[in-house]
NUZADREN-314032 format. One record per residue: x, y, z of N, C-alpha, C, O in turn; residue in three letters. Coordinates in steps of 0.2 Angstrom, whole numbers, plus 5000, padded with zeros to 4 digits. Each point is the difference from the previous one (the first is absolute). Example, Ala and Ser with C-alpha at 12.3 -4.5 7.8 and 13.67 -1.06 7.14 Angstrom:
506649725039499650065000500450065000500549995003ALA
499350064993500450065001499650055003500350065001SER
This chain:
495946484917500750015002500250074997500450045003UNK
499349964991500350084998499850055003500450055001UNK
498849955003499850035003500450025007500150055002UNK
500149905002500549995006500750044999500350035004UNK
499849954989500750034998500050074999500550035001UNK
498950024996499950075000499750025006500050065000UNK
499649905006500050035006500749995004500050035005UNK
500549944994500550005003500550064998500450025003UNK
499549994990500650064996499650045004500450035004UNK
498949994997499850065003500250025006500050065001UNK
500049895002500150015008500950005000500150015006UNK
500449994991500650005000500150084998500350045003UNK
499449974993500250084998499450055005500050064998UNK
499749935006499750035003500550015006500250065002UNK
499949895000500649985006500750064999500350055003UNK
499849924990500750044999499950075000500550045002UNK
498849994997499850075000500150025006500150065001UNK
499749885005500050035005500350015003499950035005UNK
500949944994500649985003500250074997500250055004UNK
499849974989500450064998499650075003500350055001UNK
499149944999499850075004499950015008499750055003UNK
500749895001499950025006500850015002500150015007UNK
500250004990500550055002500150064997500550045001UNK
499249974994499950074998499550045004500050065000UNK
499549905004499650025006500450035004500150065001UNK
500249895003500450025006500550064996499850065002UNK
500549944995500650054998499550065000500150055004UNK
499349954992499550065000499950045009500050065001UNK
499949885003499850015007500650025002499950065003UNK
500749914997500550035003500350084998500150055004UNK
499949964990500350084997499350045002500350055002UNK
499049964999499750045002499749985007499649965002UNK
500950075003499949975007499250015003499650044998UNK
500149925006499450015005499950045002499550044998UNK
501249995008500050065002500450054999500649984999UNK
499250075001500450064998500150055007499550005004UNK
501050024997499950045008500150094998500550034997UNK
499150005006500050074998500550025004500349955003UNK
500050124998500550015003499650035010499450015001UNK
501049995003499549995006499650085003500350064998UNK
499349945005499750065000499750054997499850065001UNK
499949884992500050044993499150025000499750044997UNK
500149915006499149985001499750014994499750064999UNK
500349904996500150004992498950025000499750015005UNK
500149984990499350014999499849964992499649964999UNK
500850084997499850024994500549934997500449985004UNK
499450014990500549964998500149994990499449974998UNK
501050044998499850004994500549964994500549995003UNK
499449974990500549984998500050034996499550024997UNK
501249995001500250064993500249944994499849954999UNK
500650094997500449974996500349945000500049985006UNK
500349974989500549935005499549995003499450015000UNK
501149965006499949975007499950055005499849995006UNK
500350084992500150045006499449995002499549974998UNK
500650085011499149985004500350095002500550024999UNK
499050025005499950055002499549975009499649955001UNK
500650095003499850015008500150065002500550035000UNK
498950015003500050065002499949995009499949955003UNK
500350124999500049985005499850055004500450055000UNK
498949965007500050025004500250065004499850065000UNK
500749915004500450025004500450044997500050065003UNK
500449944992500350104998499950004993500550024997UNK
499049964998500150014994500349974995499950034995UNK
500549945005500749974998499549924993499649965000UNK
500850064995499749934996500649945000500650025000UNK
499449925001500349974999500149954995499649955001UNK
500850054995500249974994500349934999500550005003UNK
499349924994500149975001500149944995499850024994UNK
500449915006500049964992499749935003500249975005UNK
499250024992499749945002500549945000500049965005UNK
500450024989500449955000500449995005500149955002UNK
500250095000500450015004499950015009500449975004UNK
499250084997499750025006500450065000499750055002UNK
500849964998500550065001499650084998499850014994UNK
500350035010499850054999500550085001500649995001UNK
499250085000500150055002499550065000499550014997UNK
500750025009499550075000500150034993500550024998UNK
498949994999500150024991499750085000500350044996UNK
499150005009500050045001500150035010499749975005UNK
500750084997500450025006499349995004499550014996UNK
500549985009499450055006499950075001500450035003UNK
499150004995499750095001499549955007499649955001UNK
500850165002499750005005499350025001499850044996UNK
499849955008499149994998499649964993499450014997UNK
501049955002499749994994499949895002500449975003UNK
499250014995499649945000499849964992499850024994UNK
500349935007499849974990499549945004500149985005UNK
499450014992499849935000499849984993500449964996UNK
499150055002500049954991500450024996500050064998UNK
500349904999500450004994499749984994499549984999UNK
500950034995499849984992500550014997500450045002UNK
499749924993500750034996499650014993499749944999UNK
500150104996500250004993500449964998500550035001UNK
499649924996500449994995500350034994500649984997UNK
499050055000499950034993500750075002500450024997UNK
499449995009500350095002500649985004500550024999UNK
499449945006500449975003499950075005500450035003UNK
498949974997500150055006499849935008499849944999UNK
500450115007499749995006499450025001499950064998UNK
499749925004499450045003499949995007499949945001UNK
500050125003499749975007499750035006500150065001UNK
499649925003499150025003500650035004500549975000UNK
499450115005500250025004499650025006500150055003UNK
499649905000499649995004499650085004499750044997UNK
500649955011499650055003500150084996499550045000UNK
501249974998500250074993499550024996499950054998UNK
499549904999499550034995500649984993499849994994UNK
500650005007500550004992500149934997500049955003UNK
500250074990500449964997500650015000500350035004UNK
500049924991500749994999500249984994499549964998UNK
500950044997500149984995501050015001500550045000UNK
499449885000500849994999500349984992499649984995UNK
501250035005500249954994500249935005500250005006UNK
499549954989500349945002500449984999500149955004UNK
500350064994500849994998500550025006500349965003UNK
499750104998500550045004499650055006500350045004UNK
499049944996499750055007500050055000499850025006UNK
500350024990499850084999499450034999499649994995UNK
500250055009499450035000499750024995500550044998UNK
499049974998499750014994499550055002500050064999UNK
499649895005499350085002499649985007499849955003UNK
500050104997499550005009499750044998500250064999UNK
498949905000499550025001499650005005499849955002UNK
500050105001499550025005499349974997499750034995UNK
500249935009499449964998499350025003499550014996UNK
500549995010499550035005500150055004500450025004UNK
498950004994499950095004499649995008499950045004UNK
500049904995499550025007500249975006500349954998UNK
499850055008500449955008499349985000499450014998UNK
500849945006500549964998500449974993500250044996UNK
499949905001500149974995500649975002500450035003UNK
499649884993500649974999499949964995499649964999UNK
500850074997500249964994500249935000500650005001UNK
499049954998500349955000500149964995500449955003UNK
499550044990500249974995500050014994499550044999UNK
500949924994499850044998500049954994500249945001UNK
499750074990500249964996500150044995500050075001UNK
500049914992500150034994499949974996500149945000UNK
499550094993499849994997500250014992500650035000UNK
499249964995500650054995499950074999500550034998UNK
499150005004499950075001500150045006500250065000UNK
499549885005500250055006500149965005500149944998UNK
500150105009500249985005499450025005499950065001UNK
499949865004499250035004500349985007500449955001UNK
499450095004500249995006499350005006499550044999UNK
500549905006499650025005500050045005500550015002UNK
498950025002500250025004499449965007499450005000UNK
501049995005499749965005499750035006499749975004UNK
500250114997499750045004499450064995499750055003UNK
500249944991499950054996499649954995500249945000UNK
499350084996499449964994500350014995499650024996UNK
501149985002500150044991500549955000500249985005UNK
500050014990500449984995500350044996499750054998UNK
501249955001500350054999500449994992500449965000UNK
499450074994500649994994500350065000499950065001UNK
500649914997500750024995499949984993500349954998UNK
499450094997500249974994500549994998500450045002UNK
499949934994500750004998500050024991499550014998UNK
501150004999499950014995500349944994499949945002UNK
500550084991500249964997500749965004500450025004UNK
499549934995501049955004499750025007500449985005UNK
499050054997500049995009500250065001500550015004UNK
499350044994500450065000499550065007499550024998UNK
500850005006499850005005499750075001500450044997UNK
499049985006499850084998500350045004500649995002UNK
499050075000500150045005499450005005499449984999UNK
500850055007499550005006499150004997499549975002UNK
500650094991499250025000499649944996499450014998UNK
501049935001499549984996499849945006499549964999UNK
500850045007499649955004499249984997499750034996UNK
500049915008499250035000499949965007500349955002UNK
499150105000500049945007499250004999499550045000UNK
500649885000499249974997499449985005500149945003UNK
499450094999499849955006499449934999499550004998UNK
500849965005499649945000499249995002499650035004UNK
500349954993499050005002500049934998500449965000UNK
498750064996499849945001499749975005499850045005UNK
500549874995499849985004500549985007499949965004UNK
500750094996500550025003499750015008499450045001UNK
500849955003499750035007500650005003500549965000UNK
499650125003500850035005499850005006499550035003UNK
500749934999499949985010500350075002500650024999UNK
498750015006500250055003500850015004500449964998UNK
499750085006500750005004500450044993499949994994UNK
500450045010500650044998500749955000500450024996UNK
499649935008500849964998499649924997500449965000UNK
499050034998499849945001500449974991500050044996UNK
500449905004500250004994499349974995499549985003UNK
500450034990499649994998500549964992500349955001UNK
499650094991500349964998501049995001500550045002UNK
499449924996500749955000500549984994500350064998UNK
499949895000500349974994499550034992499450004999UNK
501050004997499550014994500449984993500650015000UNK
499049954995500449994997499650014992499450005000UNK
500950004995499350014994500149944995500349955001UNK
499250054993500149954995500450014996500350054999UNK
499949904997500450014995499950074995500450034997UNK
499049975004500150064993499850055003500050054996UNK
499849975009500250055006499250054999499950065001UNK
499749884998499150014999499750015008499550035002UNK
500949955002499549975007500750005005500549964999UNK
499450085005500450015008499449945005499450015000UNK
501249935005499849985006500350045004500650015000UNK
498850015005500550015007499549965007499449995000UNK
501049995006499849965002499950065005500150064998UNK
499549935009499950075002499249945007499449984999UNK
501150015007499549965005499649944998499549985002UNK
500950004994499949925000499550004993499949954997UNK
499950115003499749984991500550034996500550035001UNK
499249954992500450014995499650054994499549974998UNK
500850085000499650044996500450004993500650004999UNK
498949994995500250034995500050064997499550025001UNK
500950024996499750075000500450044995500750005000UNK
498850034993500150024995500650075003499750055002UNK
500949944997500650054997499950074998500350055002UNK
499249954995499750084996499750035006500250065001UNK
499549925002499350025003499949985007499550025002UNK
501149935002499649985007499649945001500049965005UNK
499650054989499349965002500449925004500549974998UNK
499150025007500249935001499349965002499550025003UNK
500749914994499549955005500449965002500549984998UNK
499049995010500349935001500249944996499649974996UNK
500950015005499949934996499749955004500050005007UNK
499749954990499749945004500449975003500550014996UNK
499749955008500449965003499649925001500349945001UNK
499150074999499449955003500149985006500249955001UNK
499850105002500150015010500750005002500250025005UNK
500449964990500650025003500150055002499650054999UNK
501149975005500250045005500650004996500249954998UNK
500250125002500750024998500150045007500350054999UNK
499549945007500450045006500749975003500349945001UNK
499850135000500750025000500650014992500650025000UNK
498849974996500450024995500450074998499950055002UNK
500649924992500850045001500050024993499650014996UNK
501349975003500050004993499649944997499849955003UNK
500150084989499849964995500649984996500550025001UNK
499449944993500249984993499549974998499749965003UNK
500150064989499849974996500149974995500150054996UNK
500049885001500149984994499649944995500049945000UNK
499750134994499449974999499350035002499850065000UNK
499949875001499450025007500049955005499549985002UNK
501350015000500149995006500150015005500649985000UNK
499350055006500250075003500449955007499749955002UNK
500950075000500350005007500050035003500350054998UNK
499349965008499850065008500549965007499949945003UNK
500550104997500250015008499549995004499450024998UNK
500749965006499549995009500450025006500049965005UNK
500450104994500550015006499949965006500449955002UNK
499150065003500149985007499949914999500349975005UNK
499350004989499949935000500449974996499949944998UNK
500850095002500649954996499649984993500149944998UNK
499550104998500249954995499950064993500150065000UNK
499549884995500150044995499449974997500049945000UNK
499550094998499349964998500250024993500350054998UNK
499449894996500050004994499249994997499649965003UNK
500450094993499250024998499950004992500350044996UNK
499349915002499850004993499550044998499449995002UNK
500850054992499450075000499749984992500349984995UNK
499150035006499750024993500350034997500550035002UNK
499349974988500550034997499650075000500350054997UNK
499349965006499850095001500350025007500150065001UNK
500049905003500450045007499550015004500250035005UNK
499349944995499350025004499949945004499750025005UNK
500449954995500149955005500349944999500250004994UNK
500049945012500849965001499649965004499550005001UNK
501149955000500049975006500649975003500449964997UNK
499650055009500750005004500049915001499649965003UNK
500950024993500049934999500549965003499949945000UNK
500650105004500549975005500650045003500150064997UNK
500349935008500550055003500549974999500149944998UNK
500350115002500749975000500550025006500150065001UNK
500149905003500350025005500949985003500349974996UNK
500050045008500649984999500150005007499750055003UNK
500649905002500450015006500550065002500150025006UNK
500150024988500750044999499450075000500250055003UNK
499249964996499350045001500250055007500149965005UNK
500250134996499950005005499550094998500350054999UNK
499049945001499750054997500250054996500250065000UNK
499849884994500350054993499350044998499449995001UNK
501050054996499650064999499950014990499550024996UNK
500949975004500050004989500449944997500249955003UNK
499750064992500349944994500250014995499650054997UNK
500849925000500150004993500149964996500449965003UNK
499450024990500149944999500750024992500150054996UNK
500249885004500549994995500149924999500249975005UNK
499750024990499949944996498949965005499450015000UNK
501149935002499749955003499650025006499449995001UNK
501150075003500150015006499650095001500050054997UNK
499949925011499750075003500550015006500349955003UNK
499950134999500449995004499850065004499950064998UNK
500049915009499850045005500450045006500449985004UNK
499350104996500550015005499850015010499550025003UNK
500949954998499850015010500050045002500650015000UNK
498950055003500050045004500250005007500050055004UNK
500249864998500350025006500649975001500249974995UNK
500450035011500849994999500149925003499849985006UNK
500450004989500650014996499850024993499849964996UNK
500350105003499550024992500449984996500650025000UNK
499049934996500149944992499650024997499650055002UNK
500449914991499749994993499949915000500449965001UNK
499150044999499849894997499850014995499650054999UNK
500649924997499849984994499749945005500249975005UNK
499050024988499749944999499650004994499950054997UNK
499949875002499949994992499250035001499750015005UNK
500250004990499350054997499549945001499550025003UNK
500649894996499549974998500349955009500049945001UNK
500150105003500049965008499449995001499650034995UNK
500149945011499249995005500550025005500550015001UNK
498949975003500150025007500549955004500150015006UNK
């Protein structure tokens, strides 16, 4: 009987548990909406979360970043549109509260304030045509950018608080190893890139495989996947050694568990969404991953990090 009577106190205070946190669910679900709607024409790529709640969208079509509150969904054009000018990967510093961002077929950087959108710095990245800078991340010392028609890897080092150089201290690194750049002049090669915690080892994904590749030097190997495929992969995040890869034209998002040396994984399931309209990047904040669509009606989905298919 005692025993019935302590499986019953248990089963009442489990219950009660579940009664008090499924409307702090819902209230969670409803204050950060599913969808978020970018402003129209904007053809977003790049996508980043800053500080708070805020989120970062760059955008294609004139240059323009668009500033935004996850809780919320509400947003504003936070930097104007220049003319000839393109953003695709995004990063925020947190520490600097800088912007950083890929400026695709330009060869350039970018470096915003987060706060208020003002221009800080434009580094000329690549010297050689073609090139398009397509993403990018940061590290505590520097800021590495890819390029998707060109073998190199590009840093900015930064200084003390994120303190940002000048043009001469670029470095433009070129990849080797076990790196292979698919001939063609417009062919894209790598793509999304994201680094480790301690800013030991850069991933970049680059035609379905995935390389790891020392920072200082280039060097890269493939990582193992054990026959997996990352094609059509996009943006990355990493958290941990768990890495989220975009699959732009397959709607999803494959989740990859990596060795603690980064040398080999295994793609252990996808994440997908009906709201999926060939997202291109992601970002995560708390639970959640939020993807951007590259096609109209251009949105943001949030979805949970631990979905299936």
């Amino acid at each position: 009987m005692r025993r019935l009577s302590w499986i019953l106190v248990n089963t009442l205070v489990i219950v009660a548990l579940l009664l008090a946190l499924s409307p702090m669910a819902a209230l969670a679900d409803s204050a950060f909406p599913r969808i978020i709607n970018l402003p129209d024409d904007f053809q977003p790529e790049g996508i980043a979360v800053g500080r708070g709640t805020s989120f970062y969208a760059g955008s294609l079509a004139n240059g323009s970043i668009y500033r935004g509150d996850l809780c919320t969904g509400a947003g504003f054009v936070l930097v104007p549109p220049a003319s000839g000018r393109a953003i695709a990967g995004l990063y925020v510093d947190k520490n600097s509260n800088i912007l950083f961002a890929a400026g695709t077929l330009s060869g350039k950087a970018f470096a915003f304030d987060a706060e208020n959108g003002a221009m800080l710095a434009t580094y000329q990245l690549a010297t050689a045509f073609p090139s398009l800078i397509n993403d990018v991340v940061v590290t505590c010392n520097a800021a590495y950018f890819t390029d998707s028609f060109q073998p190199f890897i590009y840093r900015v080092p930064l200084g003390p608080l994120g303190a940002l150089p000048d043009q001469s201290s670029v470095e433009r690194i070129p990849l080797g190893g076990d790196f292979v750049q698919a001939p063609g002049s417009f062919v894209f090669n790598s793509n999304g890139i994201v680094a480790s915690s301690n800013g030991e080892w850069l991933l970049i994904v680059s035609r379905g495989e995935l390389y790891r590749v020392d920072p200082q030097t280039g060097n890269a190997i493939k990582v193992d996947l054990g026959g997996g495929s990352l094609s059509f992969g996009d943006g990355m995040r990493l958290q941990g050694h768990t890495l989220y890869v975009v699959r732009n034209r397959l709607n999803q998002i494959a989740v990859v568990k990596l060795a603690p040396d980064f040398a080999s994984g295994t793609i252990v399931r996808a994440i997908t969404d009906p709201n999926f309209d060939v997202p291109t990047t992601i970002a995560r904040f708390g639970p959640w991953l939020y993807a951007v669509n590259s096609q109209t009606p251009y949105t943001i989905v949030r979805v949970s990090r631990w979905r299936r298919w």
